[in-house]
MDAnalysis code that builds the backbone (N, CA, C; Angstrom):
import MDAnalysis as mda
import numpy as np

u = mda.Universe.empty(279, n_residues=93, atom_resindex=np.repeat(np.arange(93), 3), trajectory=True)
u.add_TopologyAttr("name", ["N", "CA", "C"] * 93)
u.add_TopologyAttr("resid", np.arange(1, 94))
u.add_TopologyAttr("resname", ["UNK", "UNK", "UNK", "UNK", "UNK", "UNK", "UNK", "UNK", "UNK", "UNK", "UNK", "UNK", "UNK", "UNK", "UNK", "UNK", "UNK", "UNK", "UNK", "UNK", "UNK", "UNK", "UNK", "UNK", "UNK", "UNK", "UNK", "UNK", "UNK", "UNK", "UNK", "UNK", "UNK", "UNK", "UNK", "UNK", "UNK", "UNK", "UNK", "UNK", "UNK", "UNK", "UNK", "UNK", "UNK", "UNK", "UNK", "UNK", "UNK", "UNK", "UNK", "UNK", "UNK", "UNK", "UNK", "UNK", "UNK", "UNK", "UNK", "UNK", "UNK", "UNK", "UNK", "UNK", "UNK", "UNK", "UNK", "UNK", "UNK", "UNK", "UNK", "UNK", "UNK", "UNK", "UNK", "UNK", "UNK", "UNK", "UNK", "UNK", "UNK", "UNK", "UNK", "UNK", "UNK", "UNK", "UNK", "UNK", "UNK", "UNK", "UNK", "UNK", "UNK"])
u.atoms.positions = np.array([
    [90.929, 67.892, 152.216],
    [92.334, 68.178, 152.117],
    [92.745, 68.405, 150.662],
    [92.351, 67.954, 149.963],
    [92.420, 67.676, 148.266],
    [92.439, 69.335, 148.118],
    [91.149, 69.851, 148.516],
    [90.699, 70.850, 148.106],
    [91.361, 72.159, 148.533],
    [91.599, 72.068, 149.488],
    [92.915, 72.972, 150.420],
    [94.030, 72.766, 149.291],
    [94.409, 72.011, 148.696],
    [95.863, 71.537, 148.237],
    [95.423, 72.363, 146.251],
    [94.337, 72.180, 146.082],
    [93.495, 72.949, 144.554],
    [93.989, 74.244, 145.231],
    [93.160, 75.066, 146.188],
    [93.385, 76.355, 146.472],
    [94.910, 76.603, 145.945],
    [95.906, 76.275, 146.758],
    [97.399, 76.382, 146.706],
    [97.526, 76.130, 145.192],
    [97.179, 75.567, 144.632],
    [98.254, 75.480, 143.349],
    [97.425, 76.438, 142.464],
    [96.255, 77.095, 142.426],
    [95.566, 77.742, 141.893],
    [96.564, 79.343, 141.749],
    [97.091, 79.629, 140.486],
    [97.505, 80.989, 140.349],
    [96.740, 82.093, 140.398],
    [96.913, 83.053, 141.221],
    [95.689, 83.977, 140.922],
    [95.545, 85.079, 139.853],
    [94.549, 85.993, 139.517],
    [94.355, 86.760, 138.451],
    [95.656, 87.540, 137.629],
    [95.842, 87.469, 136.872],
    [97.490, 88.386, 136.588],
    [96.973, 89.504, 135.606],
    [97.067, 90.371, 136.577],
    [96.036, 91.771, 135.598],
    [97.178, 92.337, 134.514],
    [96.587, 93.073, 133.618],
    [97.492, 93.544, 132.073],
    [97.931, 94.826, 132.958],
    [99.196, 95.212, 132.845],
    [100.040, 96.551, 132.844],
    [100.349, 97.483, 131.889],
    [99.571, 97.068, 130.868],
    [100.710, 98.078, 129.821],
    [99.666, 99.404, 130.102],
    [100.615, 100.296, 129.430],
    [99.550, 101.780, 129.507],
    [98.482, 101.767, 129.189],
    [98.581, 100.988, 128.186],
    [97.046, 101.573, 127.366],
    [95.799, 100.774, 128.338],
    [96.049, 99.707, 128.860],
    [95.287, 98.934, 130.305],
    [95.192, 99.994, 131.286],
    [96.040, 100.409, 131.708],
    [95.946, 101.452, 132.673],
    [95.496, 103.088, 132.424],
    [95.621, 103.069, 131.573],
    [95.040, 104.453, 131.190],
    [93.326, 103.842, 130.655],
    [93.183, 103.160, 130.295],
    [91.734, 102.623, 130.328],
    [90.850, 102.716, 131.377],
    [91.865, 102.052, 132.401],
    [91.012, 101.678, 134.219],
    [91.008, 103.365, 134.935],
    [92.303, 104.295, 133.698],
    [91.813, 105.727, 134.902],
    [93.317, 105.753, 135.826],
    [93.929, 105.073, 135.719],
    [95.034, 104.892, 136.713],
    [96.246, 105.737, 136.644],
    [96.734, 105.833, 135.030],
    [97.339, 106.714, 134.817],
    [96.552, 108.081, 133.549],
    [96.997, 109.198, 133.861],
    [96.033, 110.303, 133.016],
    [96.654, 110.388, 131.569],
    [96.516, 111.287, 130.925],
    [97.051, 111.564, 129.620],
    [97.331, 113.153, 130.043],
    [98.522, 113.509, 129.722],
    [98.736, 114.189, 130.012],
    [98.552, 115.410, 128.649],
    [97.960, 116.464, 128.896],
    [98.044, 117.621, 127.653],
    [98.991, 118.177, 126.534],
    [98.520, 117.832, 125.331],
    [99.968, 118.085, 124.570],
    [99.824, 119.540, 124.238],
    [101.525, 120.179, 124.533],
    [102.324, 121.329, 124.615],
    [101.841, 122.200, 123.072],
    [101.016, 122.982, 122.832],
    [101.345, 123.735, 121.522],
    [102.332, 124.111, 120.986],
    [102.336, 123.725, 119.642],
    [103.586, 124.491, 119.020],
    [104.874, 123.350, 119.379],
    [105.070, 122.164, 119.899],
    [105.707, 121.575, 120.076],
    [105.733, 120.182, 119.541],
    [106.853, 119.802, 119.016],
    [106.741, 118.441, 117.958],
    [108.277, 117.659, 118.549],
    [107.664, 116.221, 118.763],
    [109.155, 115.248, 118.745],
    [109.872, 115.271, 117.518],
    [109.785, 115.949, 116.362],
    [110.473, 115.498, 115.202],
    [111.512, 116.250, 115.656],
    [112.130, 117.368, 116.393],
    [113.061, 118.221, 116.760],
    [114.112, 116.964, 117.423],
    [113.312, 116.223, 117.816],
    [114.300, 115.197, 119.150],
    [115.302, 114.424, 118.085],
    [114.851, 113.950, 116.633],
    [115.315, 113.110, 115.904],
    [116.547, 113.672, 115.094],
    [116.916, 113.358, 114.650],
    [118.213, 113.691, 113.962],
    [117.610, 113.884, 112.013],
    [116.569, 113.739, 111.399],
    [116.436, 114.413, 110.747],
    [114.652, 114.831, 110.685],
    [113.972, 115.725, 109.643],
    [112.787, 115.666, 109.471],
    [112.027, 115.299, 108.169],
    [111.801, 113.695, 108.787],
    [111.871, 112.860, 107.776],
    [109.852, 113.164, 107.184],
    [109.222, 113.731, 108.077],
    [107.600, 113.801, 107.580],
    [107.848, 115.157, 106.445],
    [108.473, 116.324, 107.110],
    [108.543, 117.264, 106.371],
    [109.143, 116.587, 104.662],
    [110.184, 115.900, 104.707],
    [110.696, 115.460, 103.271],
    [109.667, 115.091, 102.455],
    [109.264, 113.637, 103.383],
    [107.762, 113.070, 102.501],
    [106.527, 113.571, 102.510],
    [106.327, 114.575, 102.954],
    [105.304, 115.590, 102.538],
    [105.673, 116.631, 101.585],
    [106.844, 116.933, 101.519],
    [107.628, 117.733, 100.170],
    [107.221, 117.437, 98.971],
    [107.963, 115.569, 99.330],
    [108.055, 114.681, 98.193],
    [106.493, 114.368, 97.686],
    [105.631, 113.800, 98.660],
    [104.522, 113.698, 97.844],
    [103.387, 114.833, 97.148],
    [103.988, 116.003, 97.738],
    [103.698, 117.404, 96.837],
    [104.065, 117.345, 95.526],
    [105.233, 117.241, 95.702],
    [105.886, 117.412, 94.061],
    [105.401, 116.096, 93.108],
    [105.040, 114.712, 93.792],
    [104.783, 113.664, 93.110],
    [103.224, 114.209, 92.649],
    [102.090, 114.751, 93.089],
    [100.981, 115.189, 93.208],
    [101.080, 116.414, 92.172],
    [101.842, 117.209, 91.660],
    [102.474, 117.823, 90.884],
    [102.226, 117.435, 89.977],
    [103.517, 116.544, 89.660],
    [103.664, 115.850, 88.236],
    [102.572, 115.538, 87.809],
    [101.903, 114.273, 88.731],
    [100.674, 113.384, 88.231],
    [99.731, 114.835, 87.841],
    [99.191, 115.734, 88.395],
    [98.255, 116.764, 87.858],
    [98.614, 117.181, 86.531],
    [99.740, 117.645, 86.512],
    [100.188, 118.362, 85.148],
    [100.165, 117.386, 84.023],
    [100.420, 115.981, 84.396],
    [100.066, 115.119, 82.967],
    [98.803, 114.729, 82.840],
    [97.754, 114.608, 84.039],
    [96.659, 114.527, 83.854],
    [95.684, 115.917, 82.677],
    [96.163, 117.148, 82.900],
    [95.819, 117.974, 82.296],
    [96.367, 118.129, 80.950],
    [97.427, 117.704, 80.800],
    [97.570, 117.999, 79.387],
    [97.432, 116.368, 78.925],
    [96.890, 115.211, 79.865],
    [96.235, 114.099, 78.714],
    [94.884, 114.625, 78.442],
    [94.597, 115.516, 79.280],
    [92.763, 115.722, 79.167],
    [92.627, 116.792, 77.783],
    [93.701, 117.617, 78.105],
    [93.482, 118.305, 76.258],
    [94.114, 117.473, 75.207],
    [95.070, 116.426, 74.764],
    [95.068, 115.911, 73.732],
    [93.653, 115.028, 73.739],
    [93.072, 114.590, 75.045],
    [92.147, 113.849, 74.225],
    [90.936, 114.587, 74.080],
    [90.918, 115.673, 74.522],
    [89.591, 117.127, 73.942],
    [89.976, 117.411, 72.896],
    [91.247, 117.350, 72.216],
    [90.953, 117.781, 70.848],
    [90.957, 116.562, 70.107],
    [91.456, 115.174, 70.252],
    [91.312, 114.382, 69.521],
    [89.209, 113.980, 69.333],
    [88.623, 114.291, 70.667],
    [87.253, 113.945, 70.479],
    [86.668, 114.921, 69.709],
    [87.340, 116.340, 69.509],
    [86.926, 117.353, 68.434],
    [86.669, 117.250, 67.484],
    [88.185, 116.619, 66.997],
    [88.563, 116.109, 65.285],
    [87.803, 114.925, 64.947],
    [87.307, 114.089, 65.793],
    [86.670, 112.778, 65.731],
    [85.025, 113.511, 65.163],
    [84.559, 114.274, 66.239],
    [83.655, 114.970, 66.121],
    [82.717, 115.960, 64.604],
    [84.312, 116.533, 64.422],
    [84.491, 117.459, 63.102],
    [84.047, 116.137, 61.673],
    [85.224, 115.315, 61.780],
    [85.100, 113.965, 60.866],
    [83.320, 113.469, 61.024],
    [83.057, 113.177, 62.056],
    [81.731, 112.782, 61.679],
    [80.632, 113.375, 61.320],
    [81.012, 115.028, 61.610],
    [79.905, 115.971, 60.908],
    [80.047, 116.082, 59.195],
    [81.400, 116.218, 59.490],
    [81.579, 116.050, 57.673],
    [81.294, 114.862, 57.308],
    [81.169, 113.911, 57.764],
    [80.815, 112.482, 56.818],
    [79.155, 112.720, 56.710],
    [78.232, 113.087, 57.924],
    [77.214, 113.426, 57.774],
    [76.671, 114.402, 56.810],
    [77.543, 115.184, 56.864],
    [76.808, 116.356, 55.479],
    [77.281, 116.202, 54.329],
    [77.710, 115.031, 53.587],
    [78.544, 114.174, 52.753],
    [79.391, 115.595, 52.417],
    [80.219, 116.040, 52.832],
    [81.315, 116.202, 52.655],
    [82.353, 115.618, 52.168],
    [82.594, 114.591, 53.125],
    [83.111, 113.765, 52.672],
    [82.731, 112.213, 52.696],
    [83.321, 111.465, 51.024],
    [82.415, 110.215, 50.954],
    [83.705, 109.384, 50.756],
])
């Protein structure tokens, strides 16, 4: 009788629902996405387009100072260069 009375209070399995469970088991499909079609239209602004703008132009900047730190310090390793040939050919003492 005990054991009859275990059965009963025993909850049974409580399987997961969310989609991604069910689209796992096959239950529900994925359905094909539409070419040429984007949710950013649904939103009230287009906030990827901005920050892809924005990190263009940030990608910008950073290049253009990278290039002109790379020629002050090509000519400073020049002049460094120049100086030590002349100290070598006593040029200068």
């Amino acid at each position: 009788m005990l054991d009859d009375i275990e059965k009963l209070l025993e909850l049974p399995e409580i399987r997961e629902v969310s989609t991604q469970s069910l689209r796992a088991e096959g239950r529900v499909p994925r359905l094909p996405q539409m070419p040429g079609v984007s949710v950013d239209k649904f939103f009230m602004s287009n906030a990827r387009e901005i920050e892809a703008a924005e990190y263009a132009y940030a990608v910008g900047i950073a290049y253009e100072e990278k290039r002109r730190r790379d020629l002050i310090m090509r000519a400073k390793a020049r002049a460094a260069a120049r100086l030590a040939q002349a100290i070598a050919e006593y040029r200068i003492r």
